[in-house]
N, C-alpha and C positions, 0 to 999 in steps of 0.2 A: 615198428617200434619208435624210429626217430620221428614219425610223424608225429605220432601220440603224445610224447616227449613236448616236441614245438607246439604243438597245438592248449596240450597244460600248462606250459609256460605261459603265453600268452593270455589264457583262462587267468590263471594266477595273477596277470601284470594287470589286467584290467577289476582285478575286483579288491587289490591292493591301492591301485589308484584312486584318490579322490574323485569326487566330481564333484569341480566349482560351479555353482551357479552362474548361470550367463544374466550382468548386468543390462536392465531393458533401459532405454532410452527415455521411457513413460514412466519410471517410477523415481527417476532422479528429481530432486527439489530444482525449480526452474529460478535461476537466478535473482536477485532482487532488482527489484526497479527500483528506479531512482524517483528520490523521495521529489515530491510535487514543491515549489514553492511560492507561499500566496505574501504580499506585502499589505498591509494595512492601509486604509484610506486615512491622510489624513484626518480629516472632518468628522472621523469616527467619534462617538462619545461613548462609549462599552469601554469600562476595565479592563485593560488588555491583560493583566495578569489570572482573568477568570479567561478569559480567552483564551490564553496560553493553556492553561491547566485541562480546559476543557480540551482544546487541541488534541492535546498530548496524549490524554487519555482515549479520545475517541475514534483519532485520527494519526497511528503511527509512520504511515505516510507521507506526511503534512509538515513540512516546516514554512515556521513564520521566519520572515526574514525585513531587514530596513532596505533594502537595496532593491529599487522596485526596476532596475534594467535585468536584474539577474532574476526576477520573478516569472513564472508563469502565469500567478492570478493577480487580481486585487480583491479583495474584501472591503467593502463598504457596508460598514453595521452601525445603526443609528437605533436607538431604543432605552429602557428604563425598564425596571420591572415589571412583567405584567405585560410591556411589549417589547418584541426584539424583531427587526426587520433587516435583513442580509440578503446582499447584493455581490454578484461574481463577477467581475469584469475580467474577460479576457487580456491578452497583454494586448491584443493589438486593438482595445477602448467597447469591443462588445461587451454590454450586457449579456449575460447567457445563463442565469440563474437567480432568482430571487425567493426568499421563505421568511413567512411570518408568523410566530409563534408568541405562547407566550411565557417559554422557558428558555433561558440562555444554552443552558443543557442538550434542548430536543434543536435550537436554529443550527448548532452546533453538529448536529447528528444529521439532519438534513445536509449538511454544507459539502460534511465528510462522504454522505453517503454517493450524493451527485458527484464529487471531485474520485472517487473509487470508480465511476465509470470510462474515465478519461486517461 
């Protein structure tokens, strides 16, 4: 009988207790990276204000910055409606990217999409 007794208790203590789910390591959100940062060439002729906007929107990873030591890219964009032609300079003066369009919108979406793989 006292077996029986310990053995329903036990019975009891397990189906009274919860069962938390075990946190997997695979479905935690993986930290943010740190946002990329490109400086402007000077000699650029693009409105840097549509440039920003397109950035921003396309590209939340992406900040423009004036400080081209604290940069990872340069962006050199020369163009007018109709043409837009965008060049990636690495920091350390490579070329490693170039696109020509003829929407400020799509050079823009190009830019972000190549700099998403780095």
């Amino acid at each position: 009988m006292k077996k029986f007794i310990i053995g329903f208790a036990i019975l009891i203590a397990f189906v009274i207790t919860p069962v938390v789910p075990a946190i997997s390591v695979a479905s935690a959100a993986p930290a943010p990276a740190r946002p990329l940062r490109i400086v402007l060439a000077r000699q650029s002729n693009v409105d840097i204000a549509q440039l920003v906007k397109h950035f921003s929107s396309q590209c939340p990873n992406v900040t423009i910055t004036t400080n081209p030591k604290g940069s990872d890219f340069m962006l050199a964009e020369n163009g007018w409606s109709g043409s837009y032609r965008f060049l990636v300079i690495a920091h350390g003066g490579d070329t490693i990217y170039a696109t020509e369009t003829a929407l400020l919108s799509n050079s823009v979406k190009d830019v972000c999409k190549f700099l998403s793989t780095r």
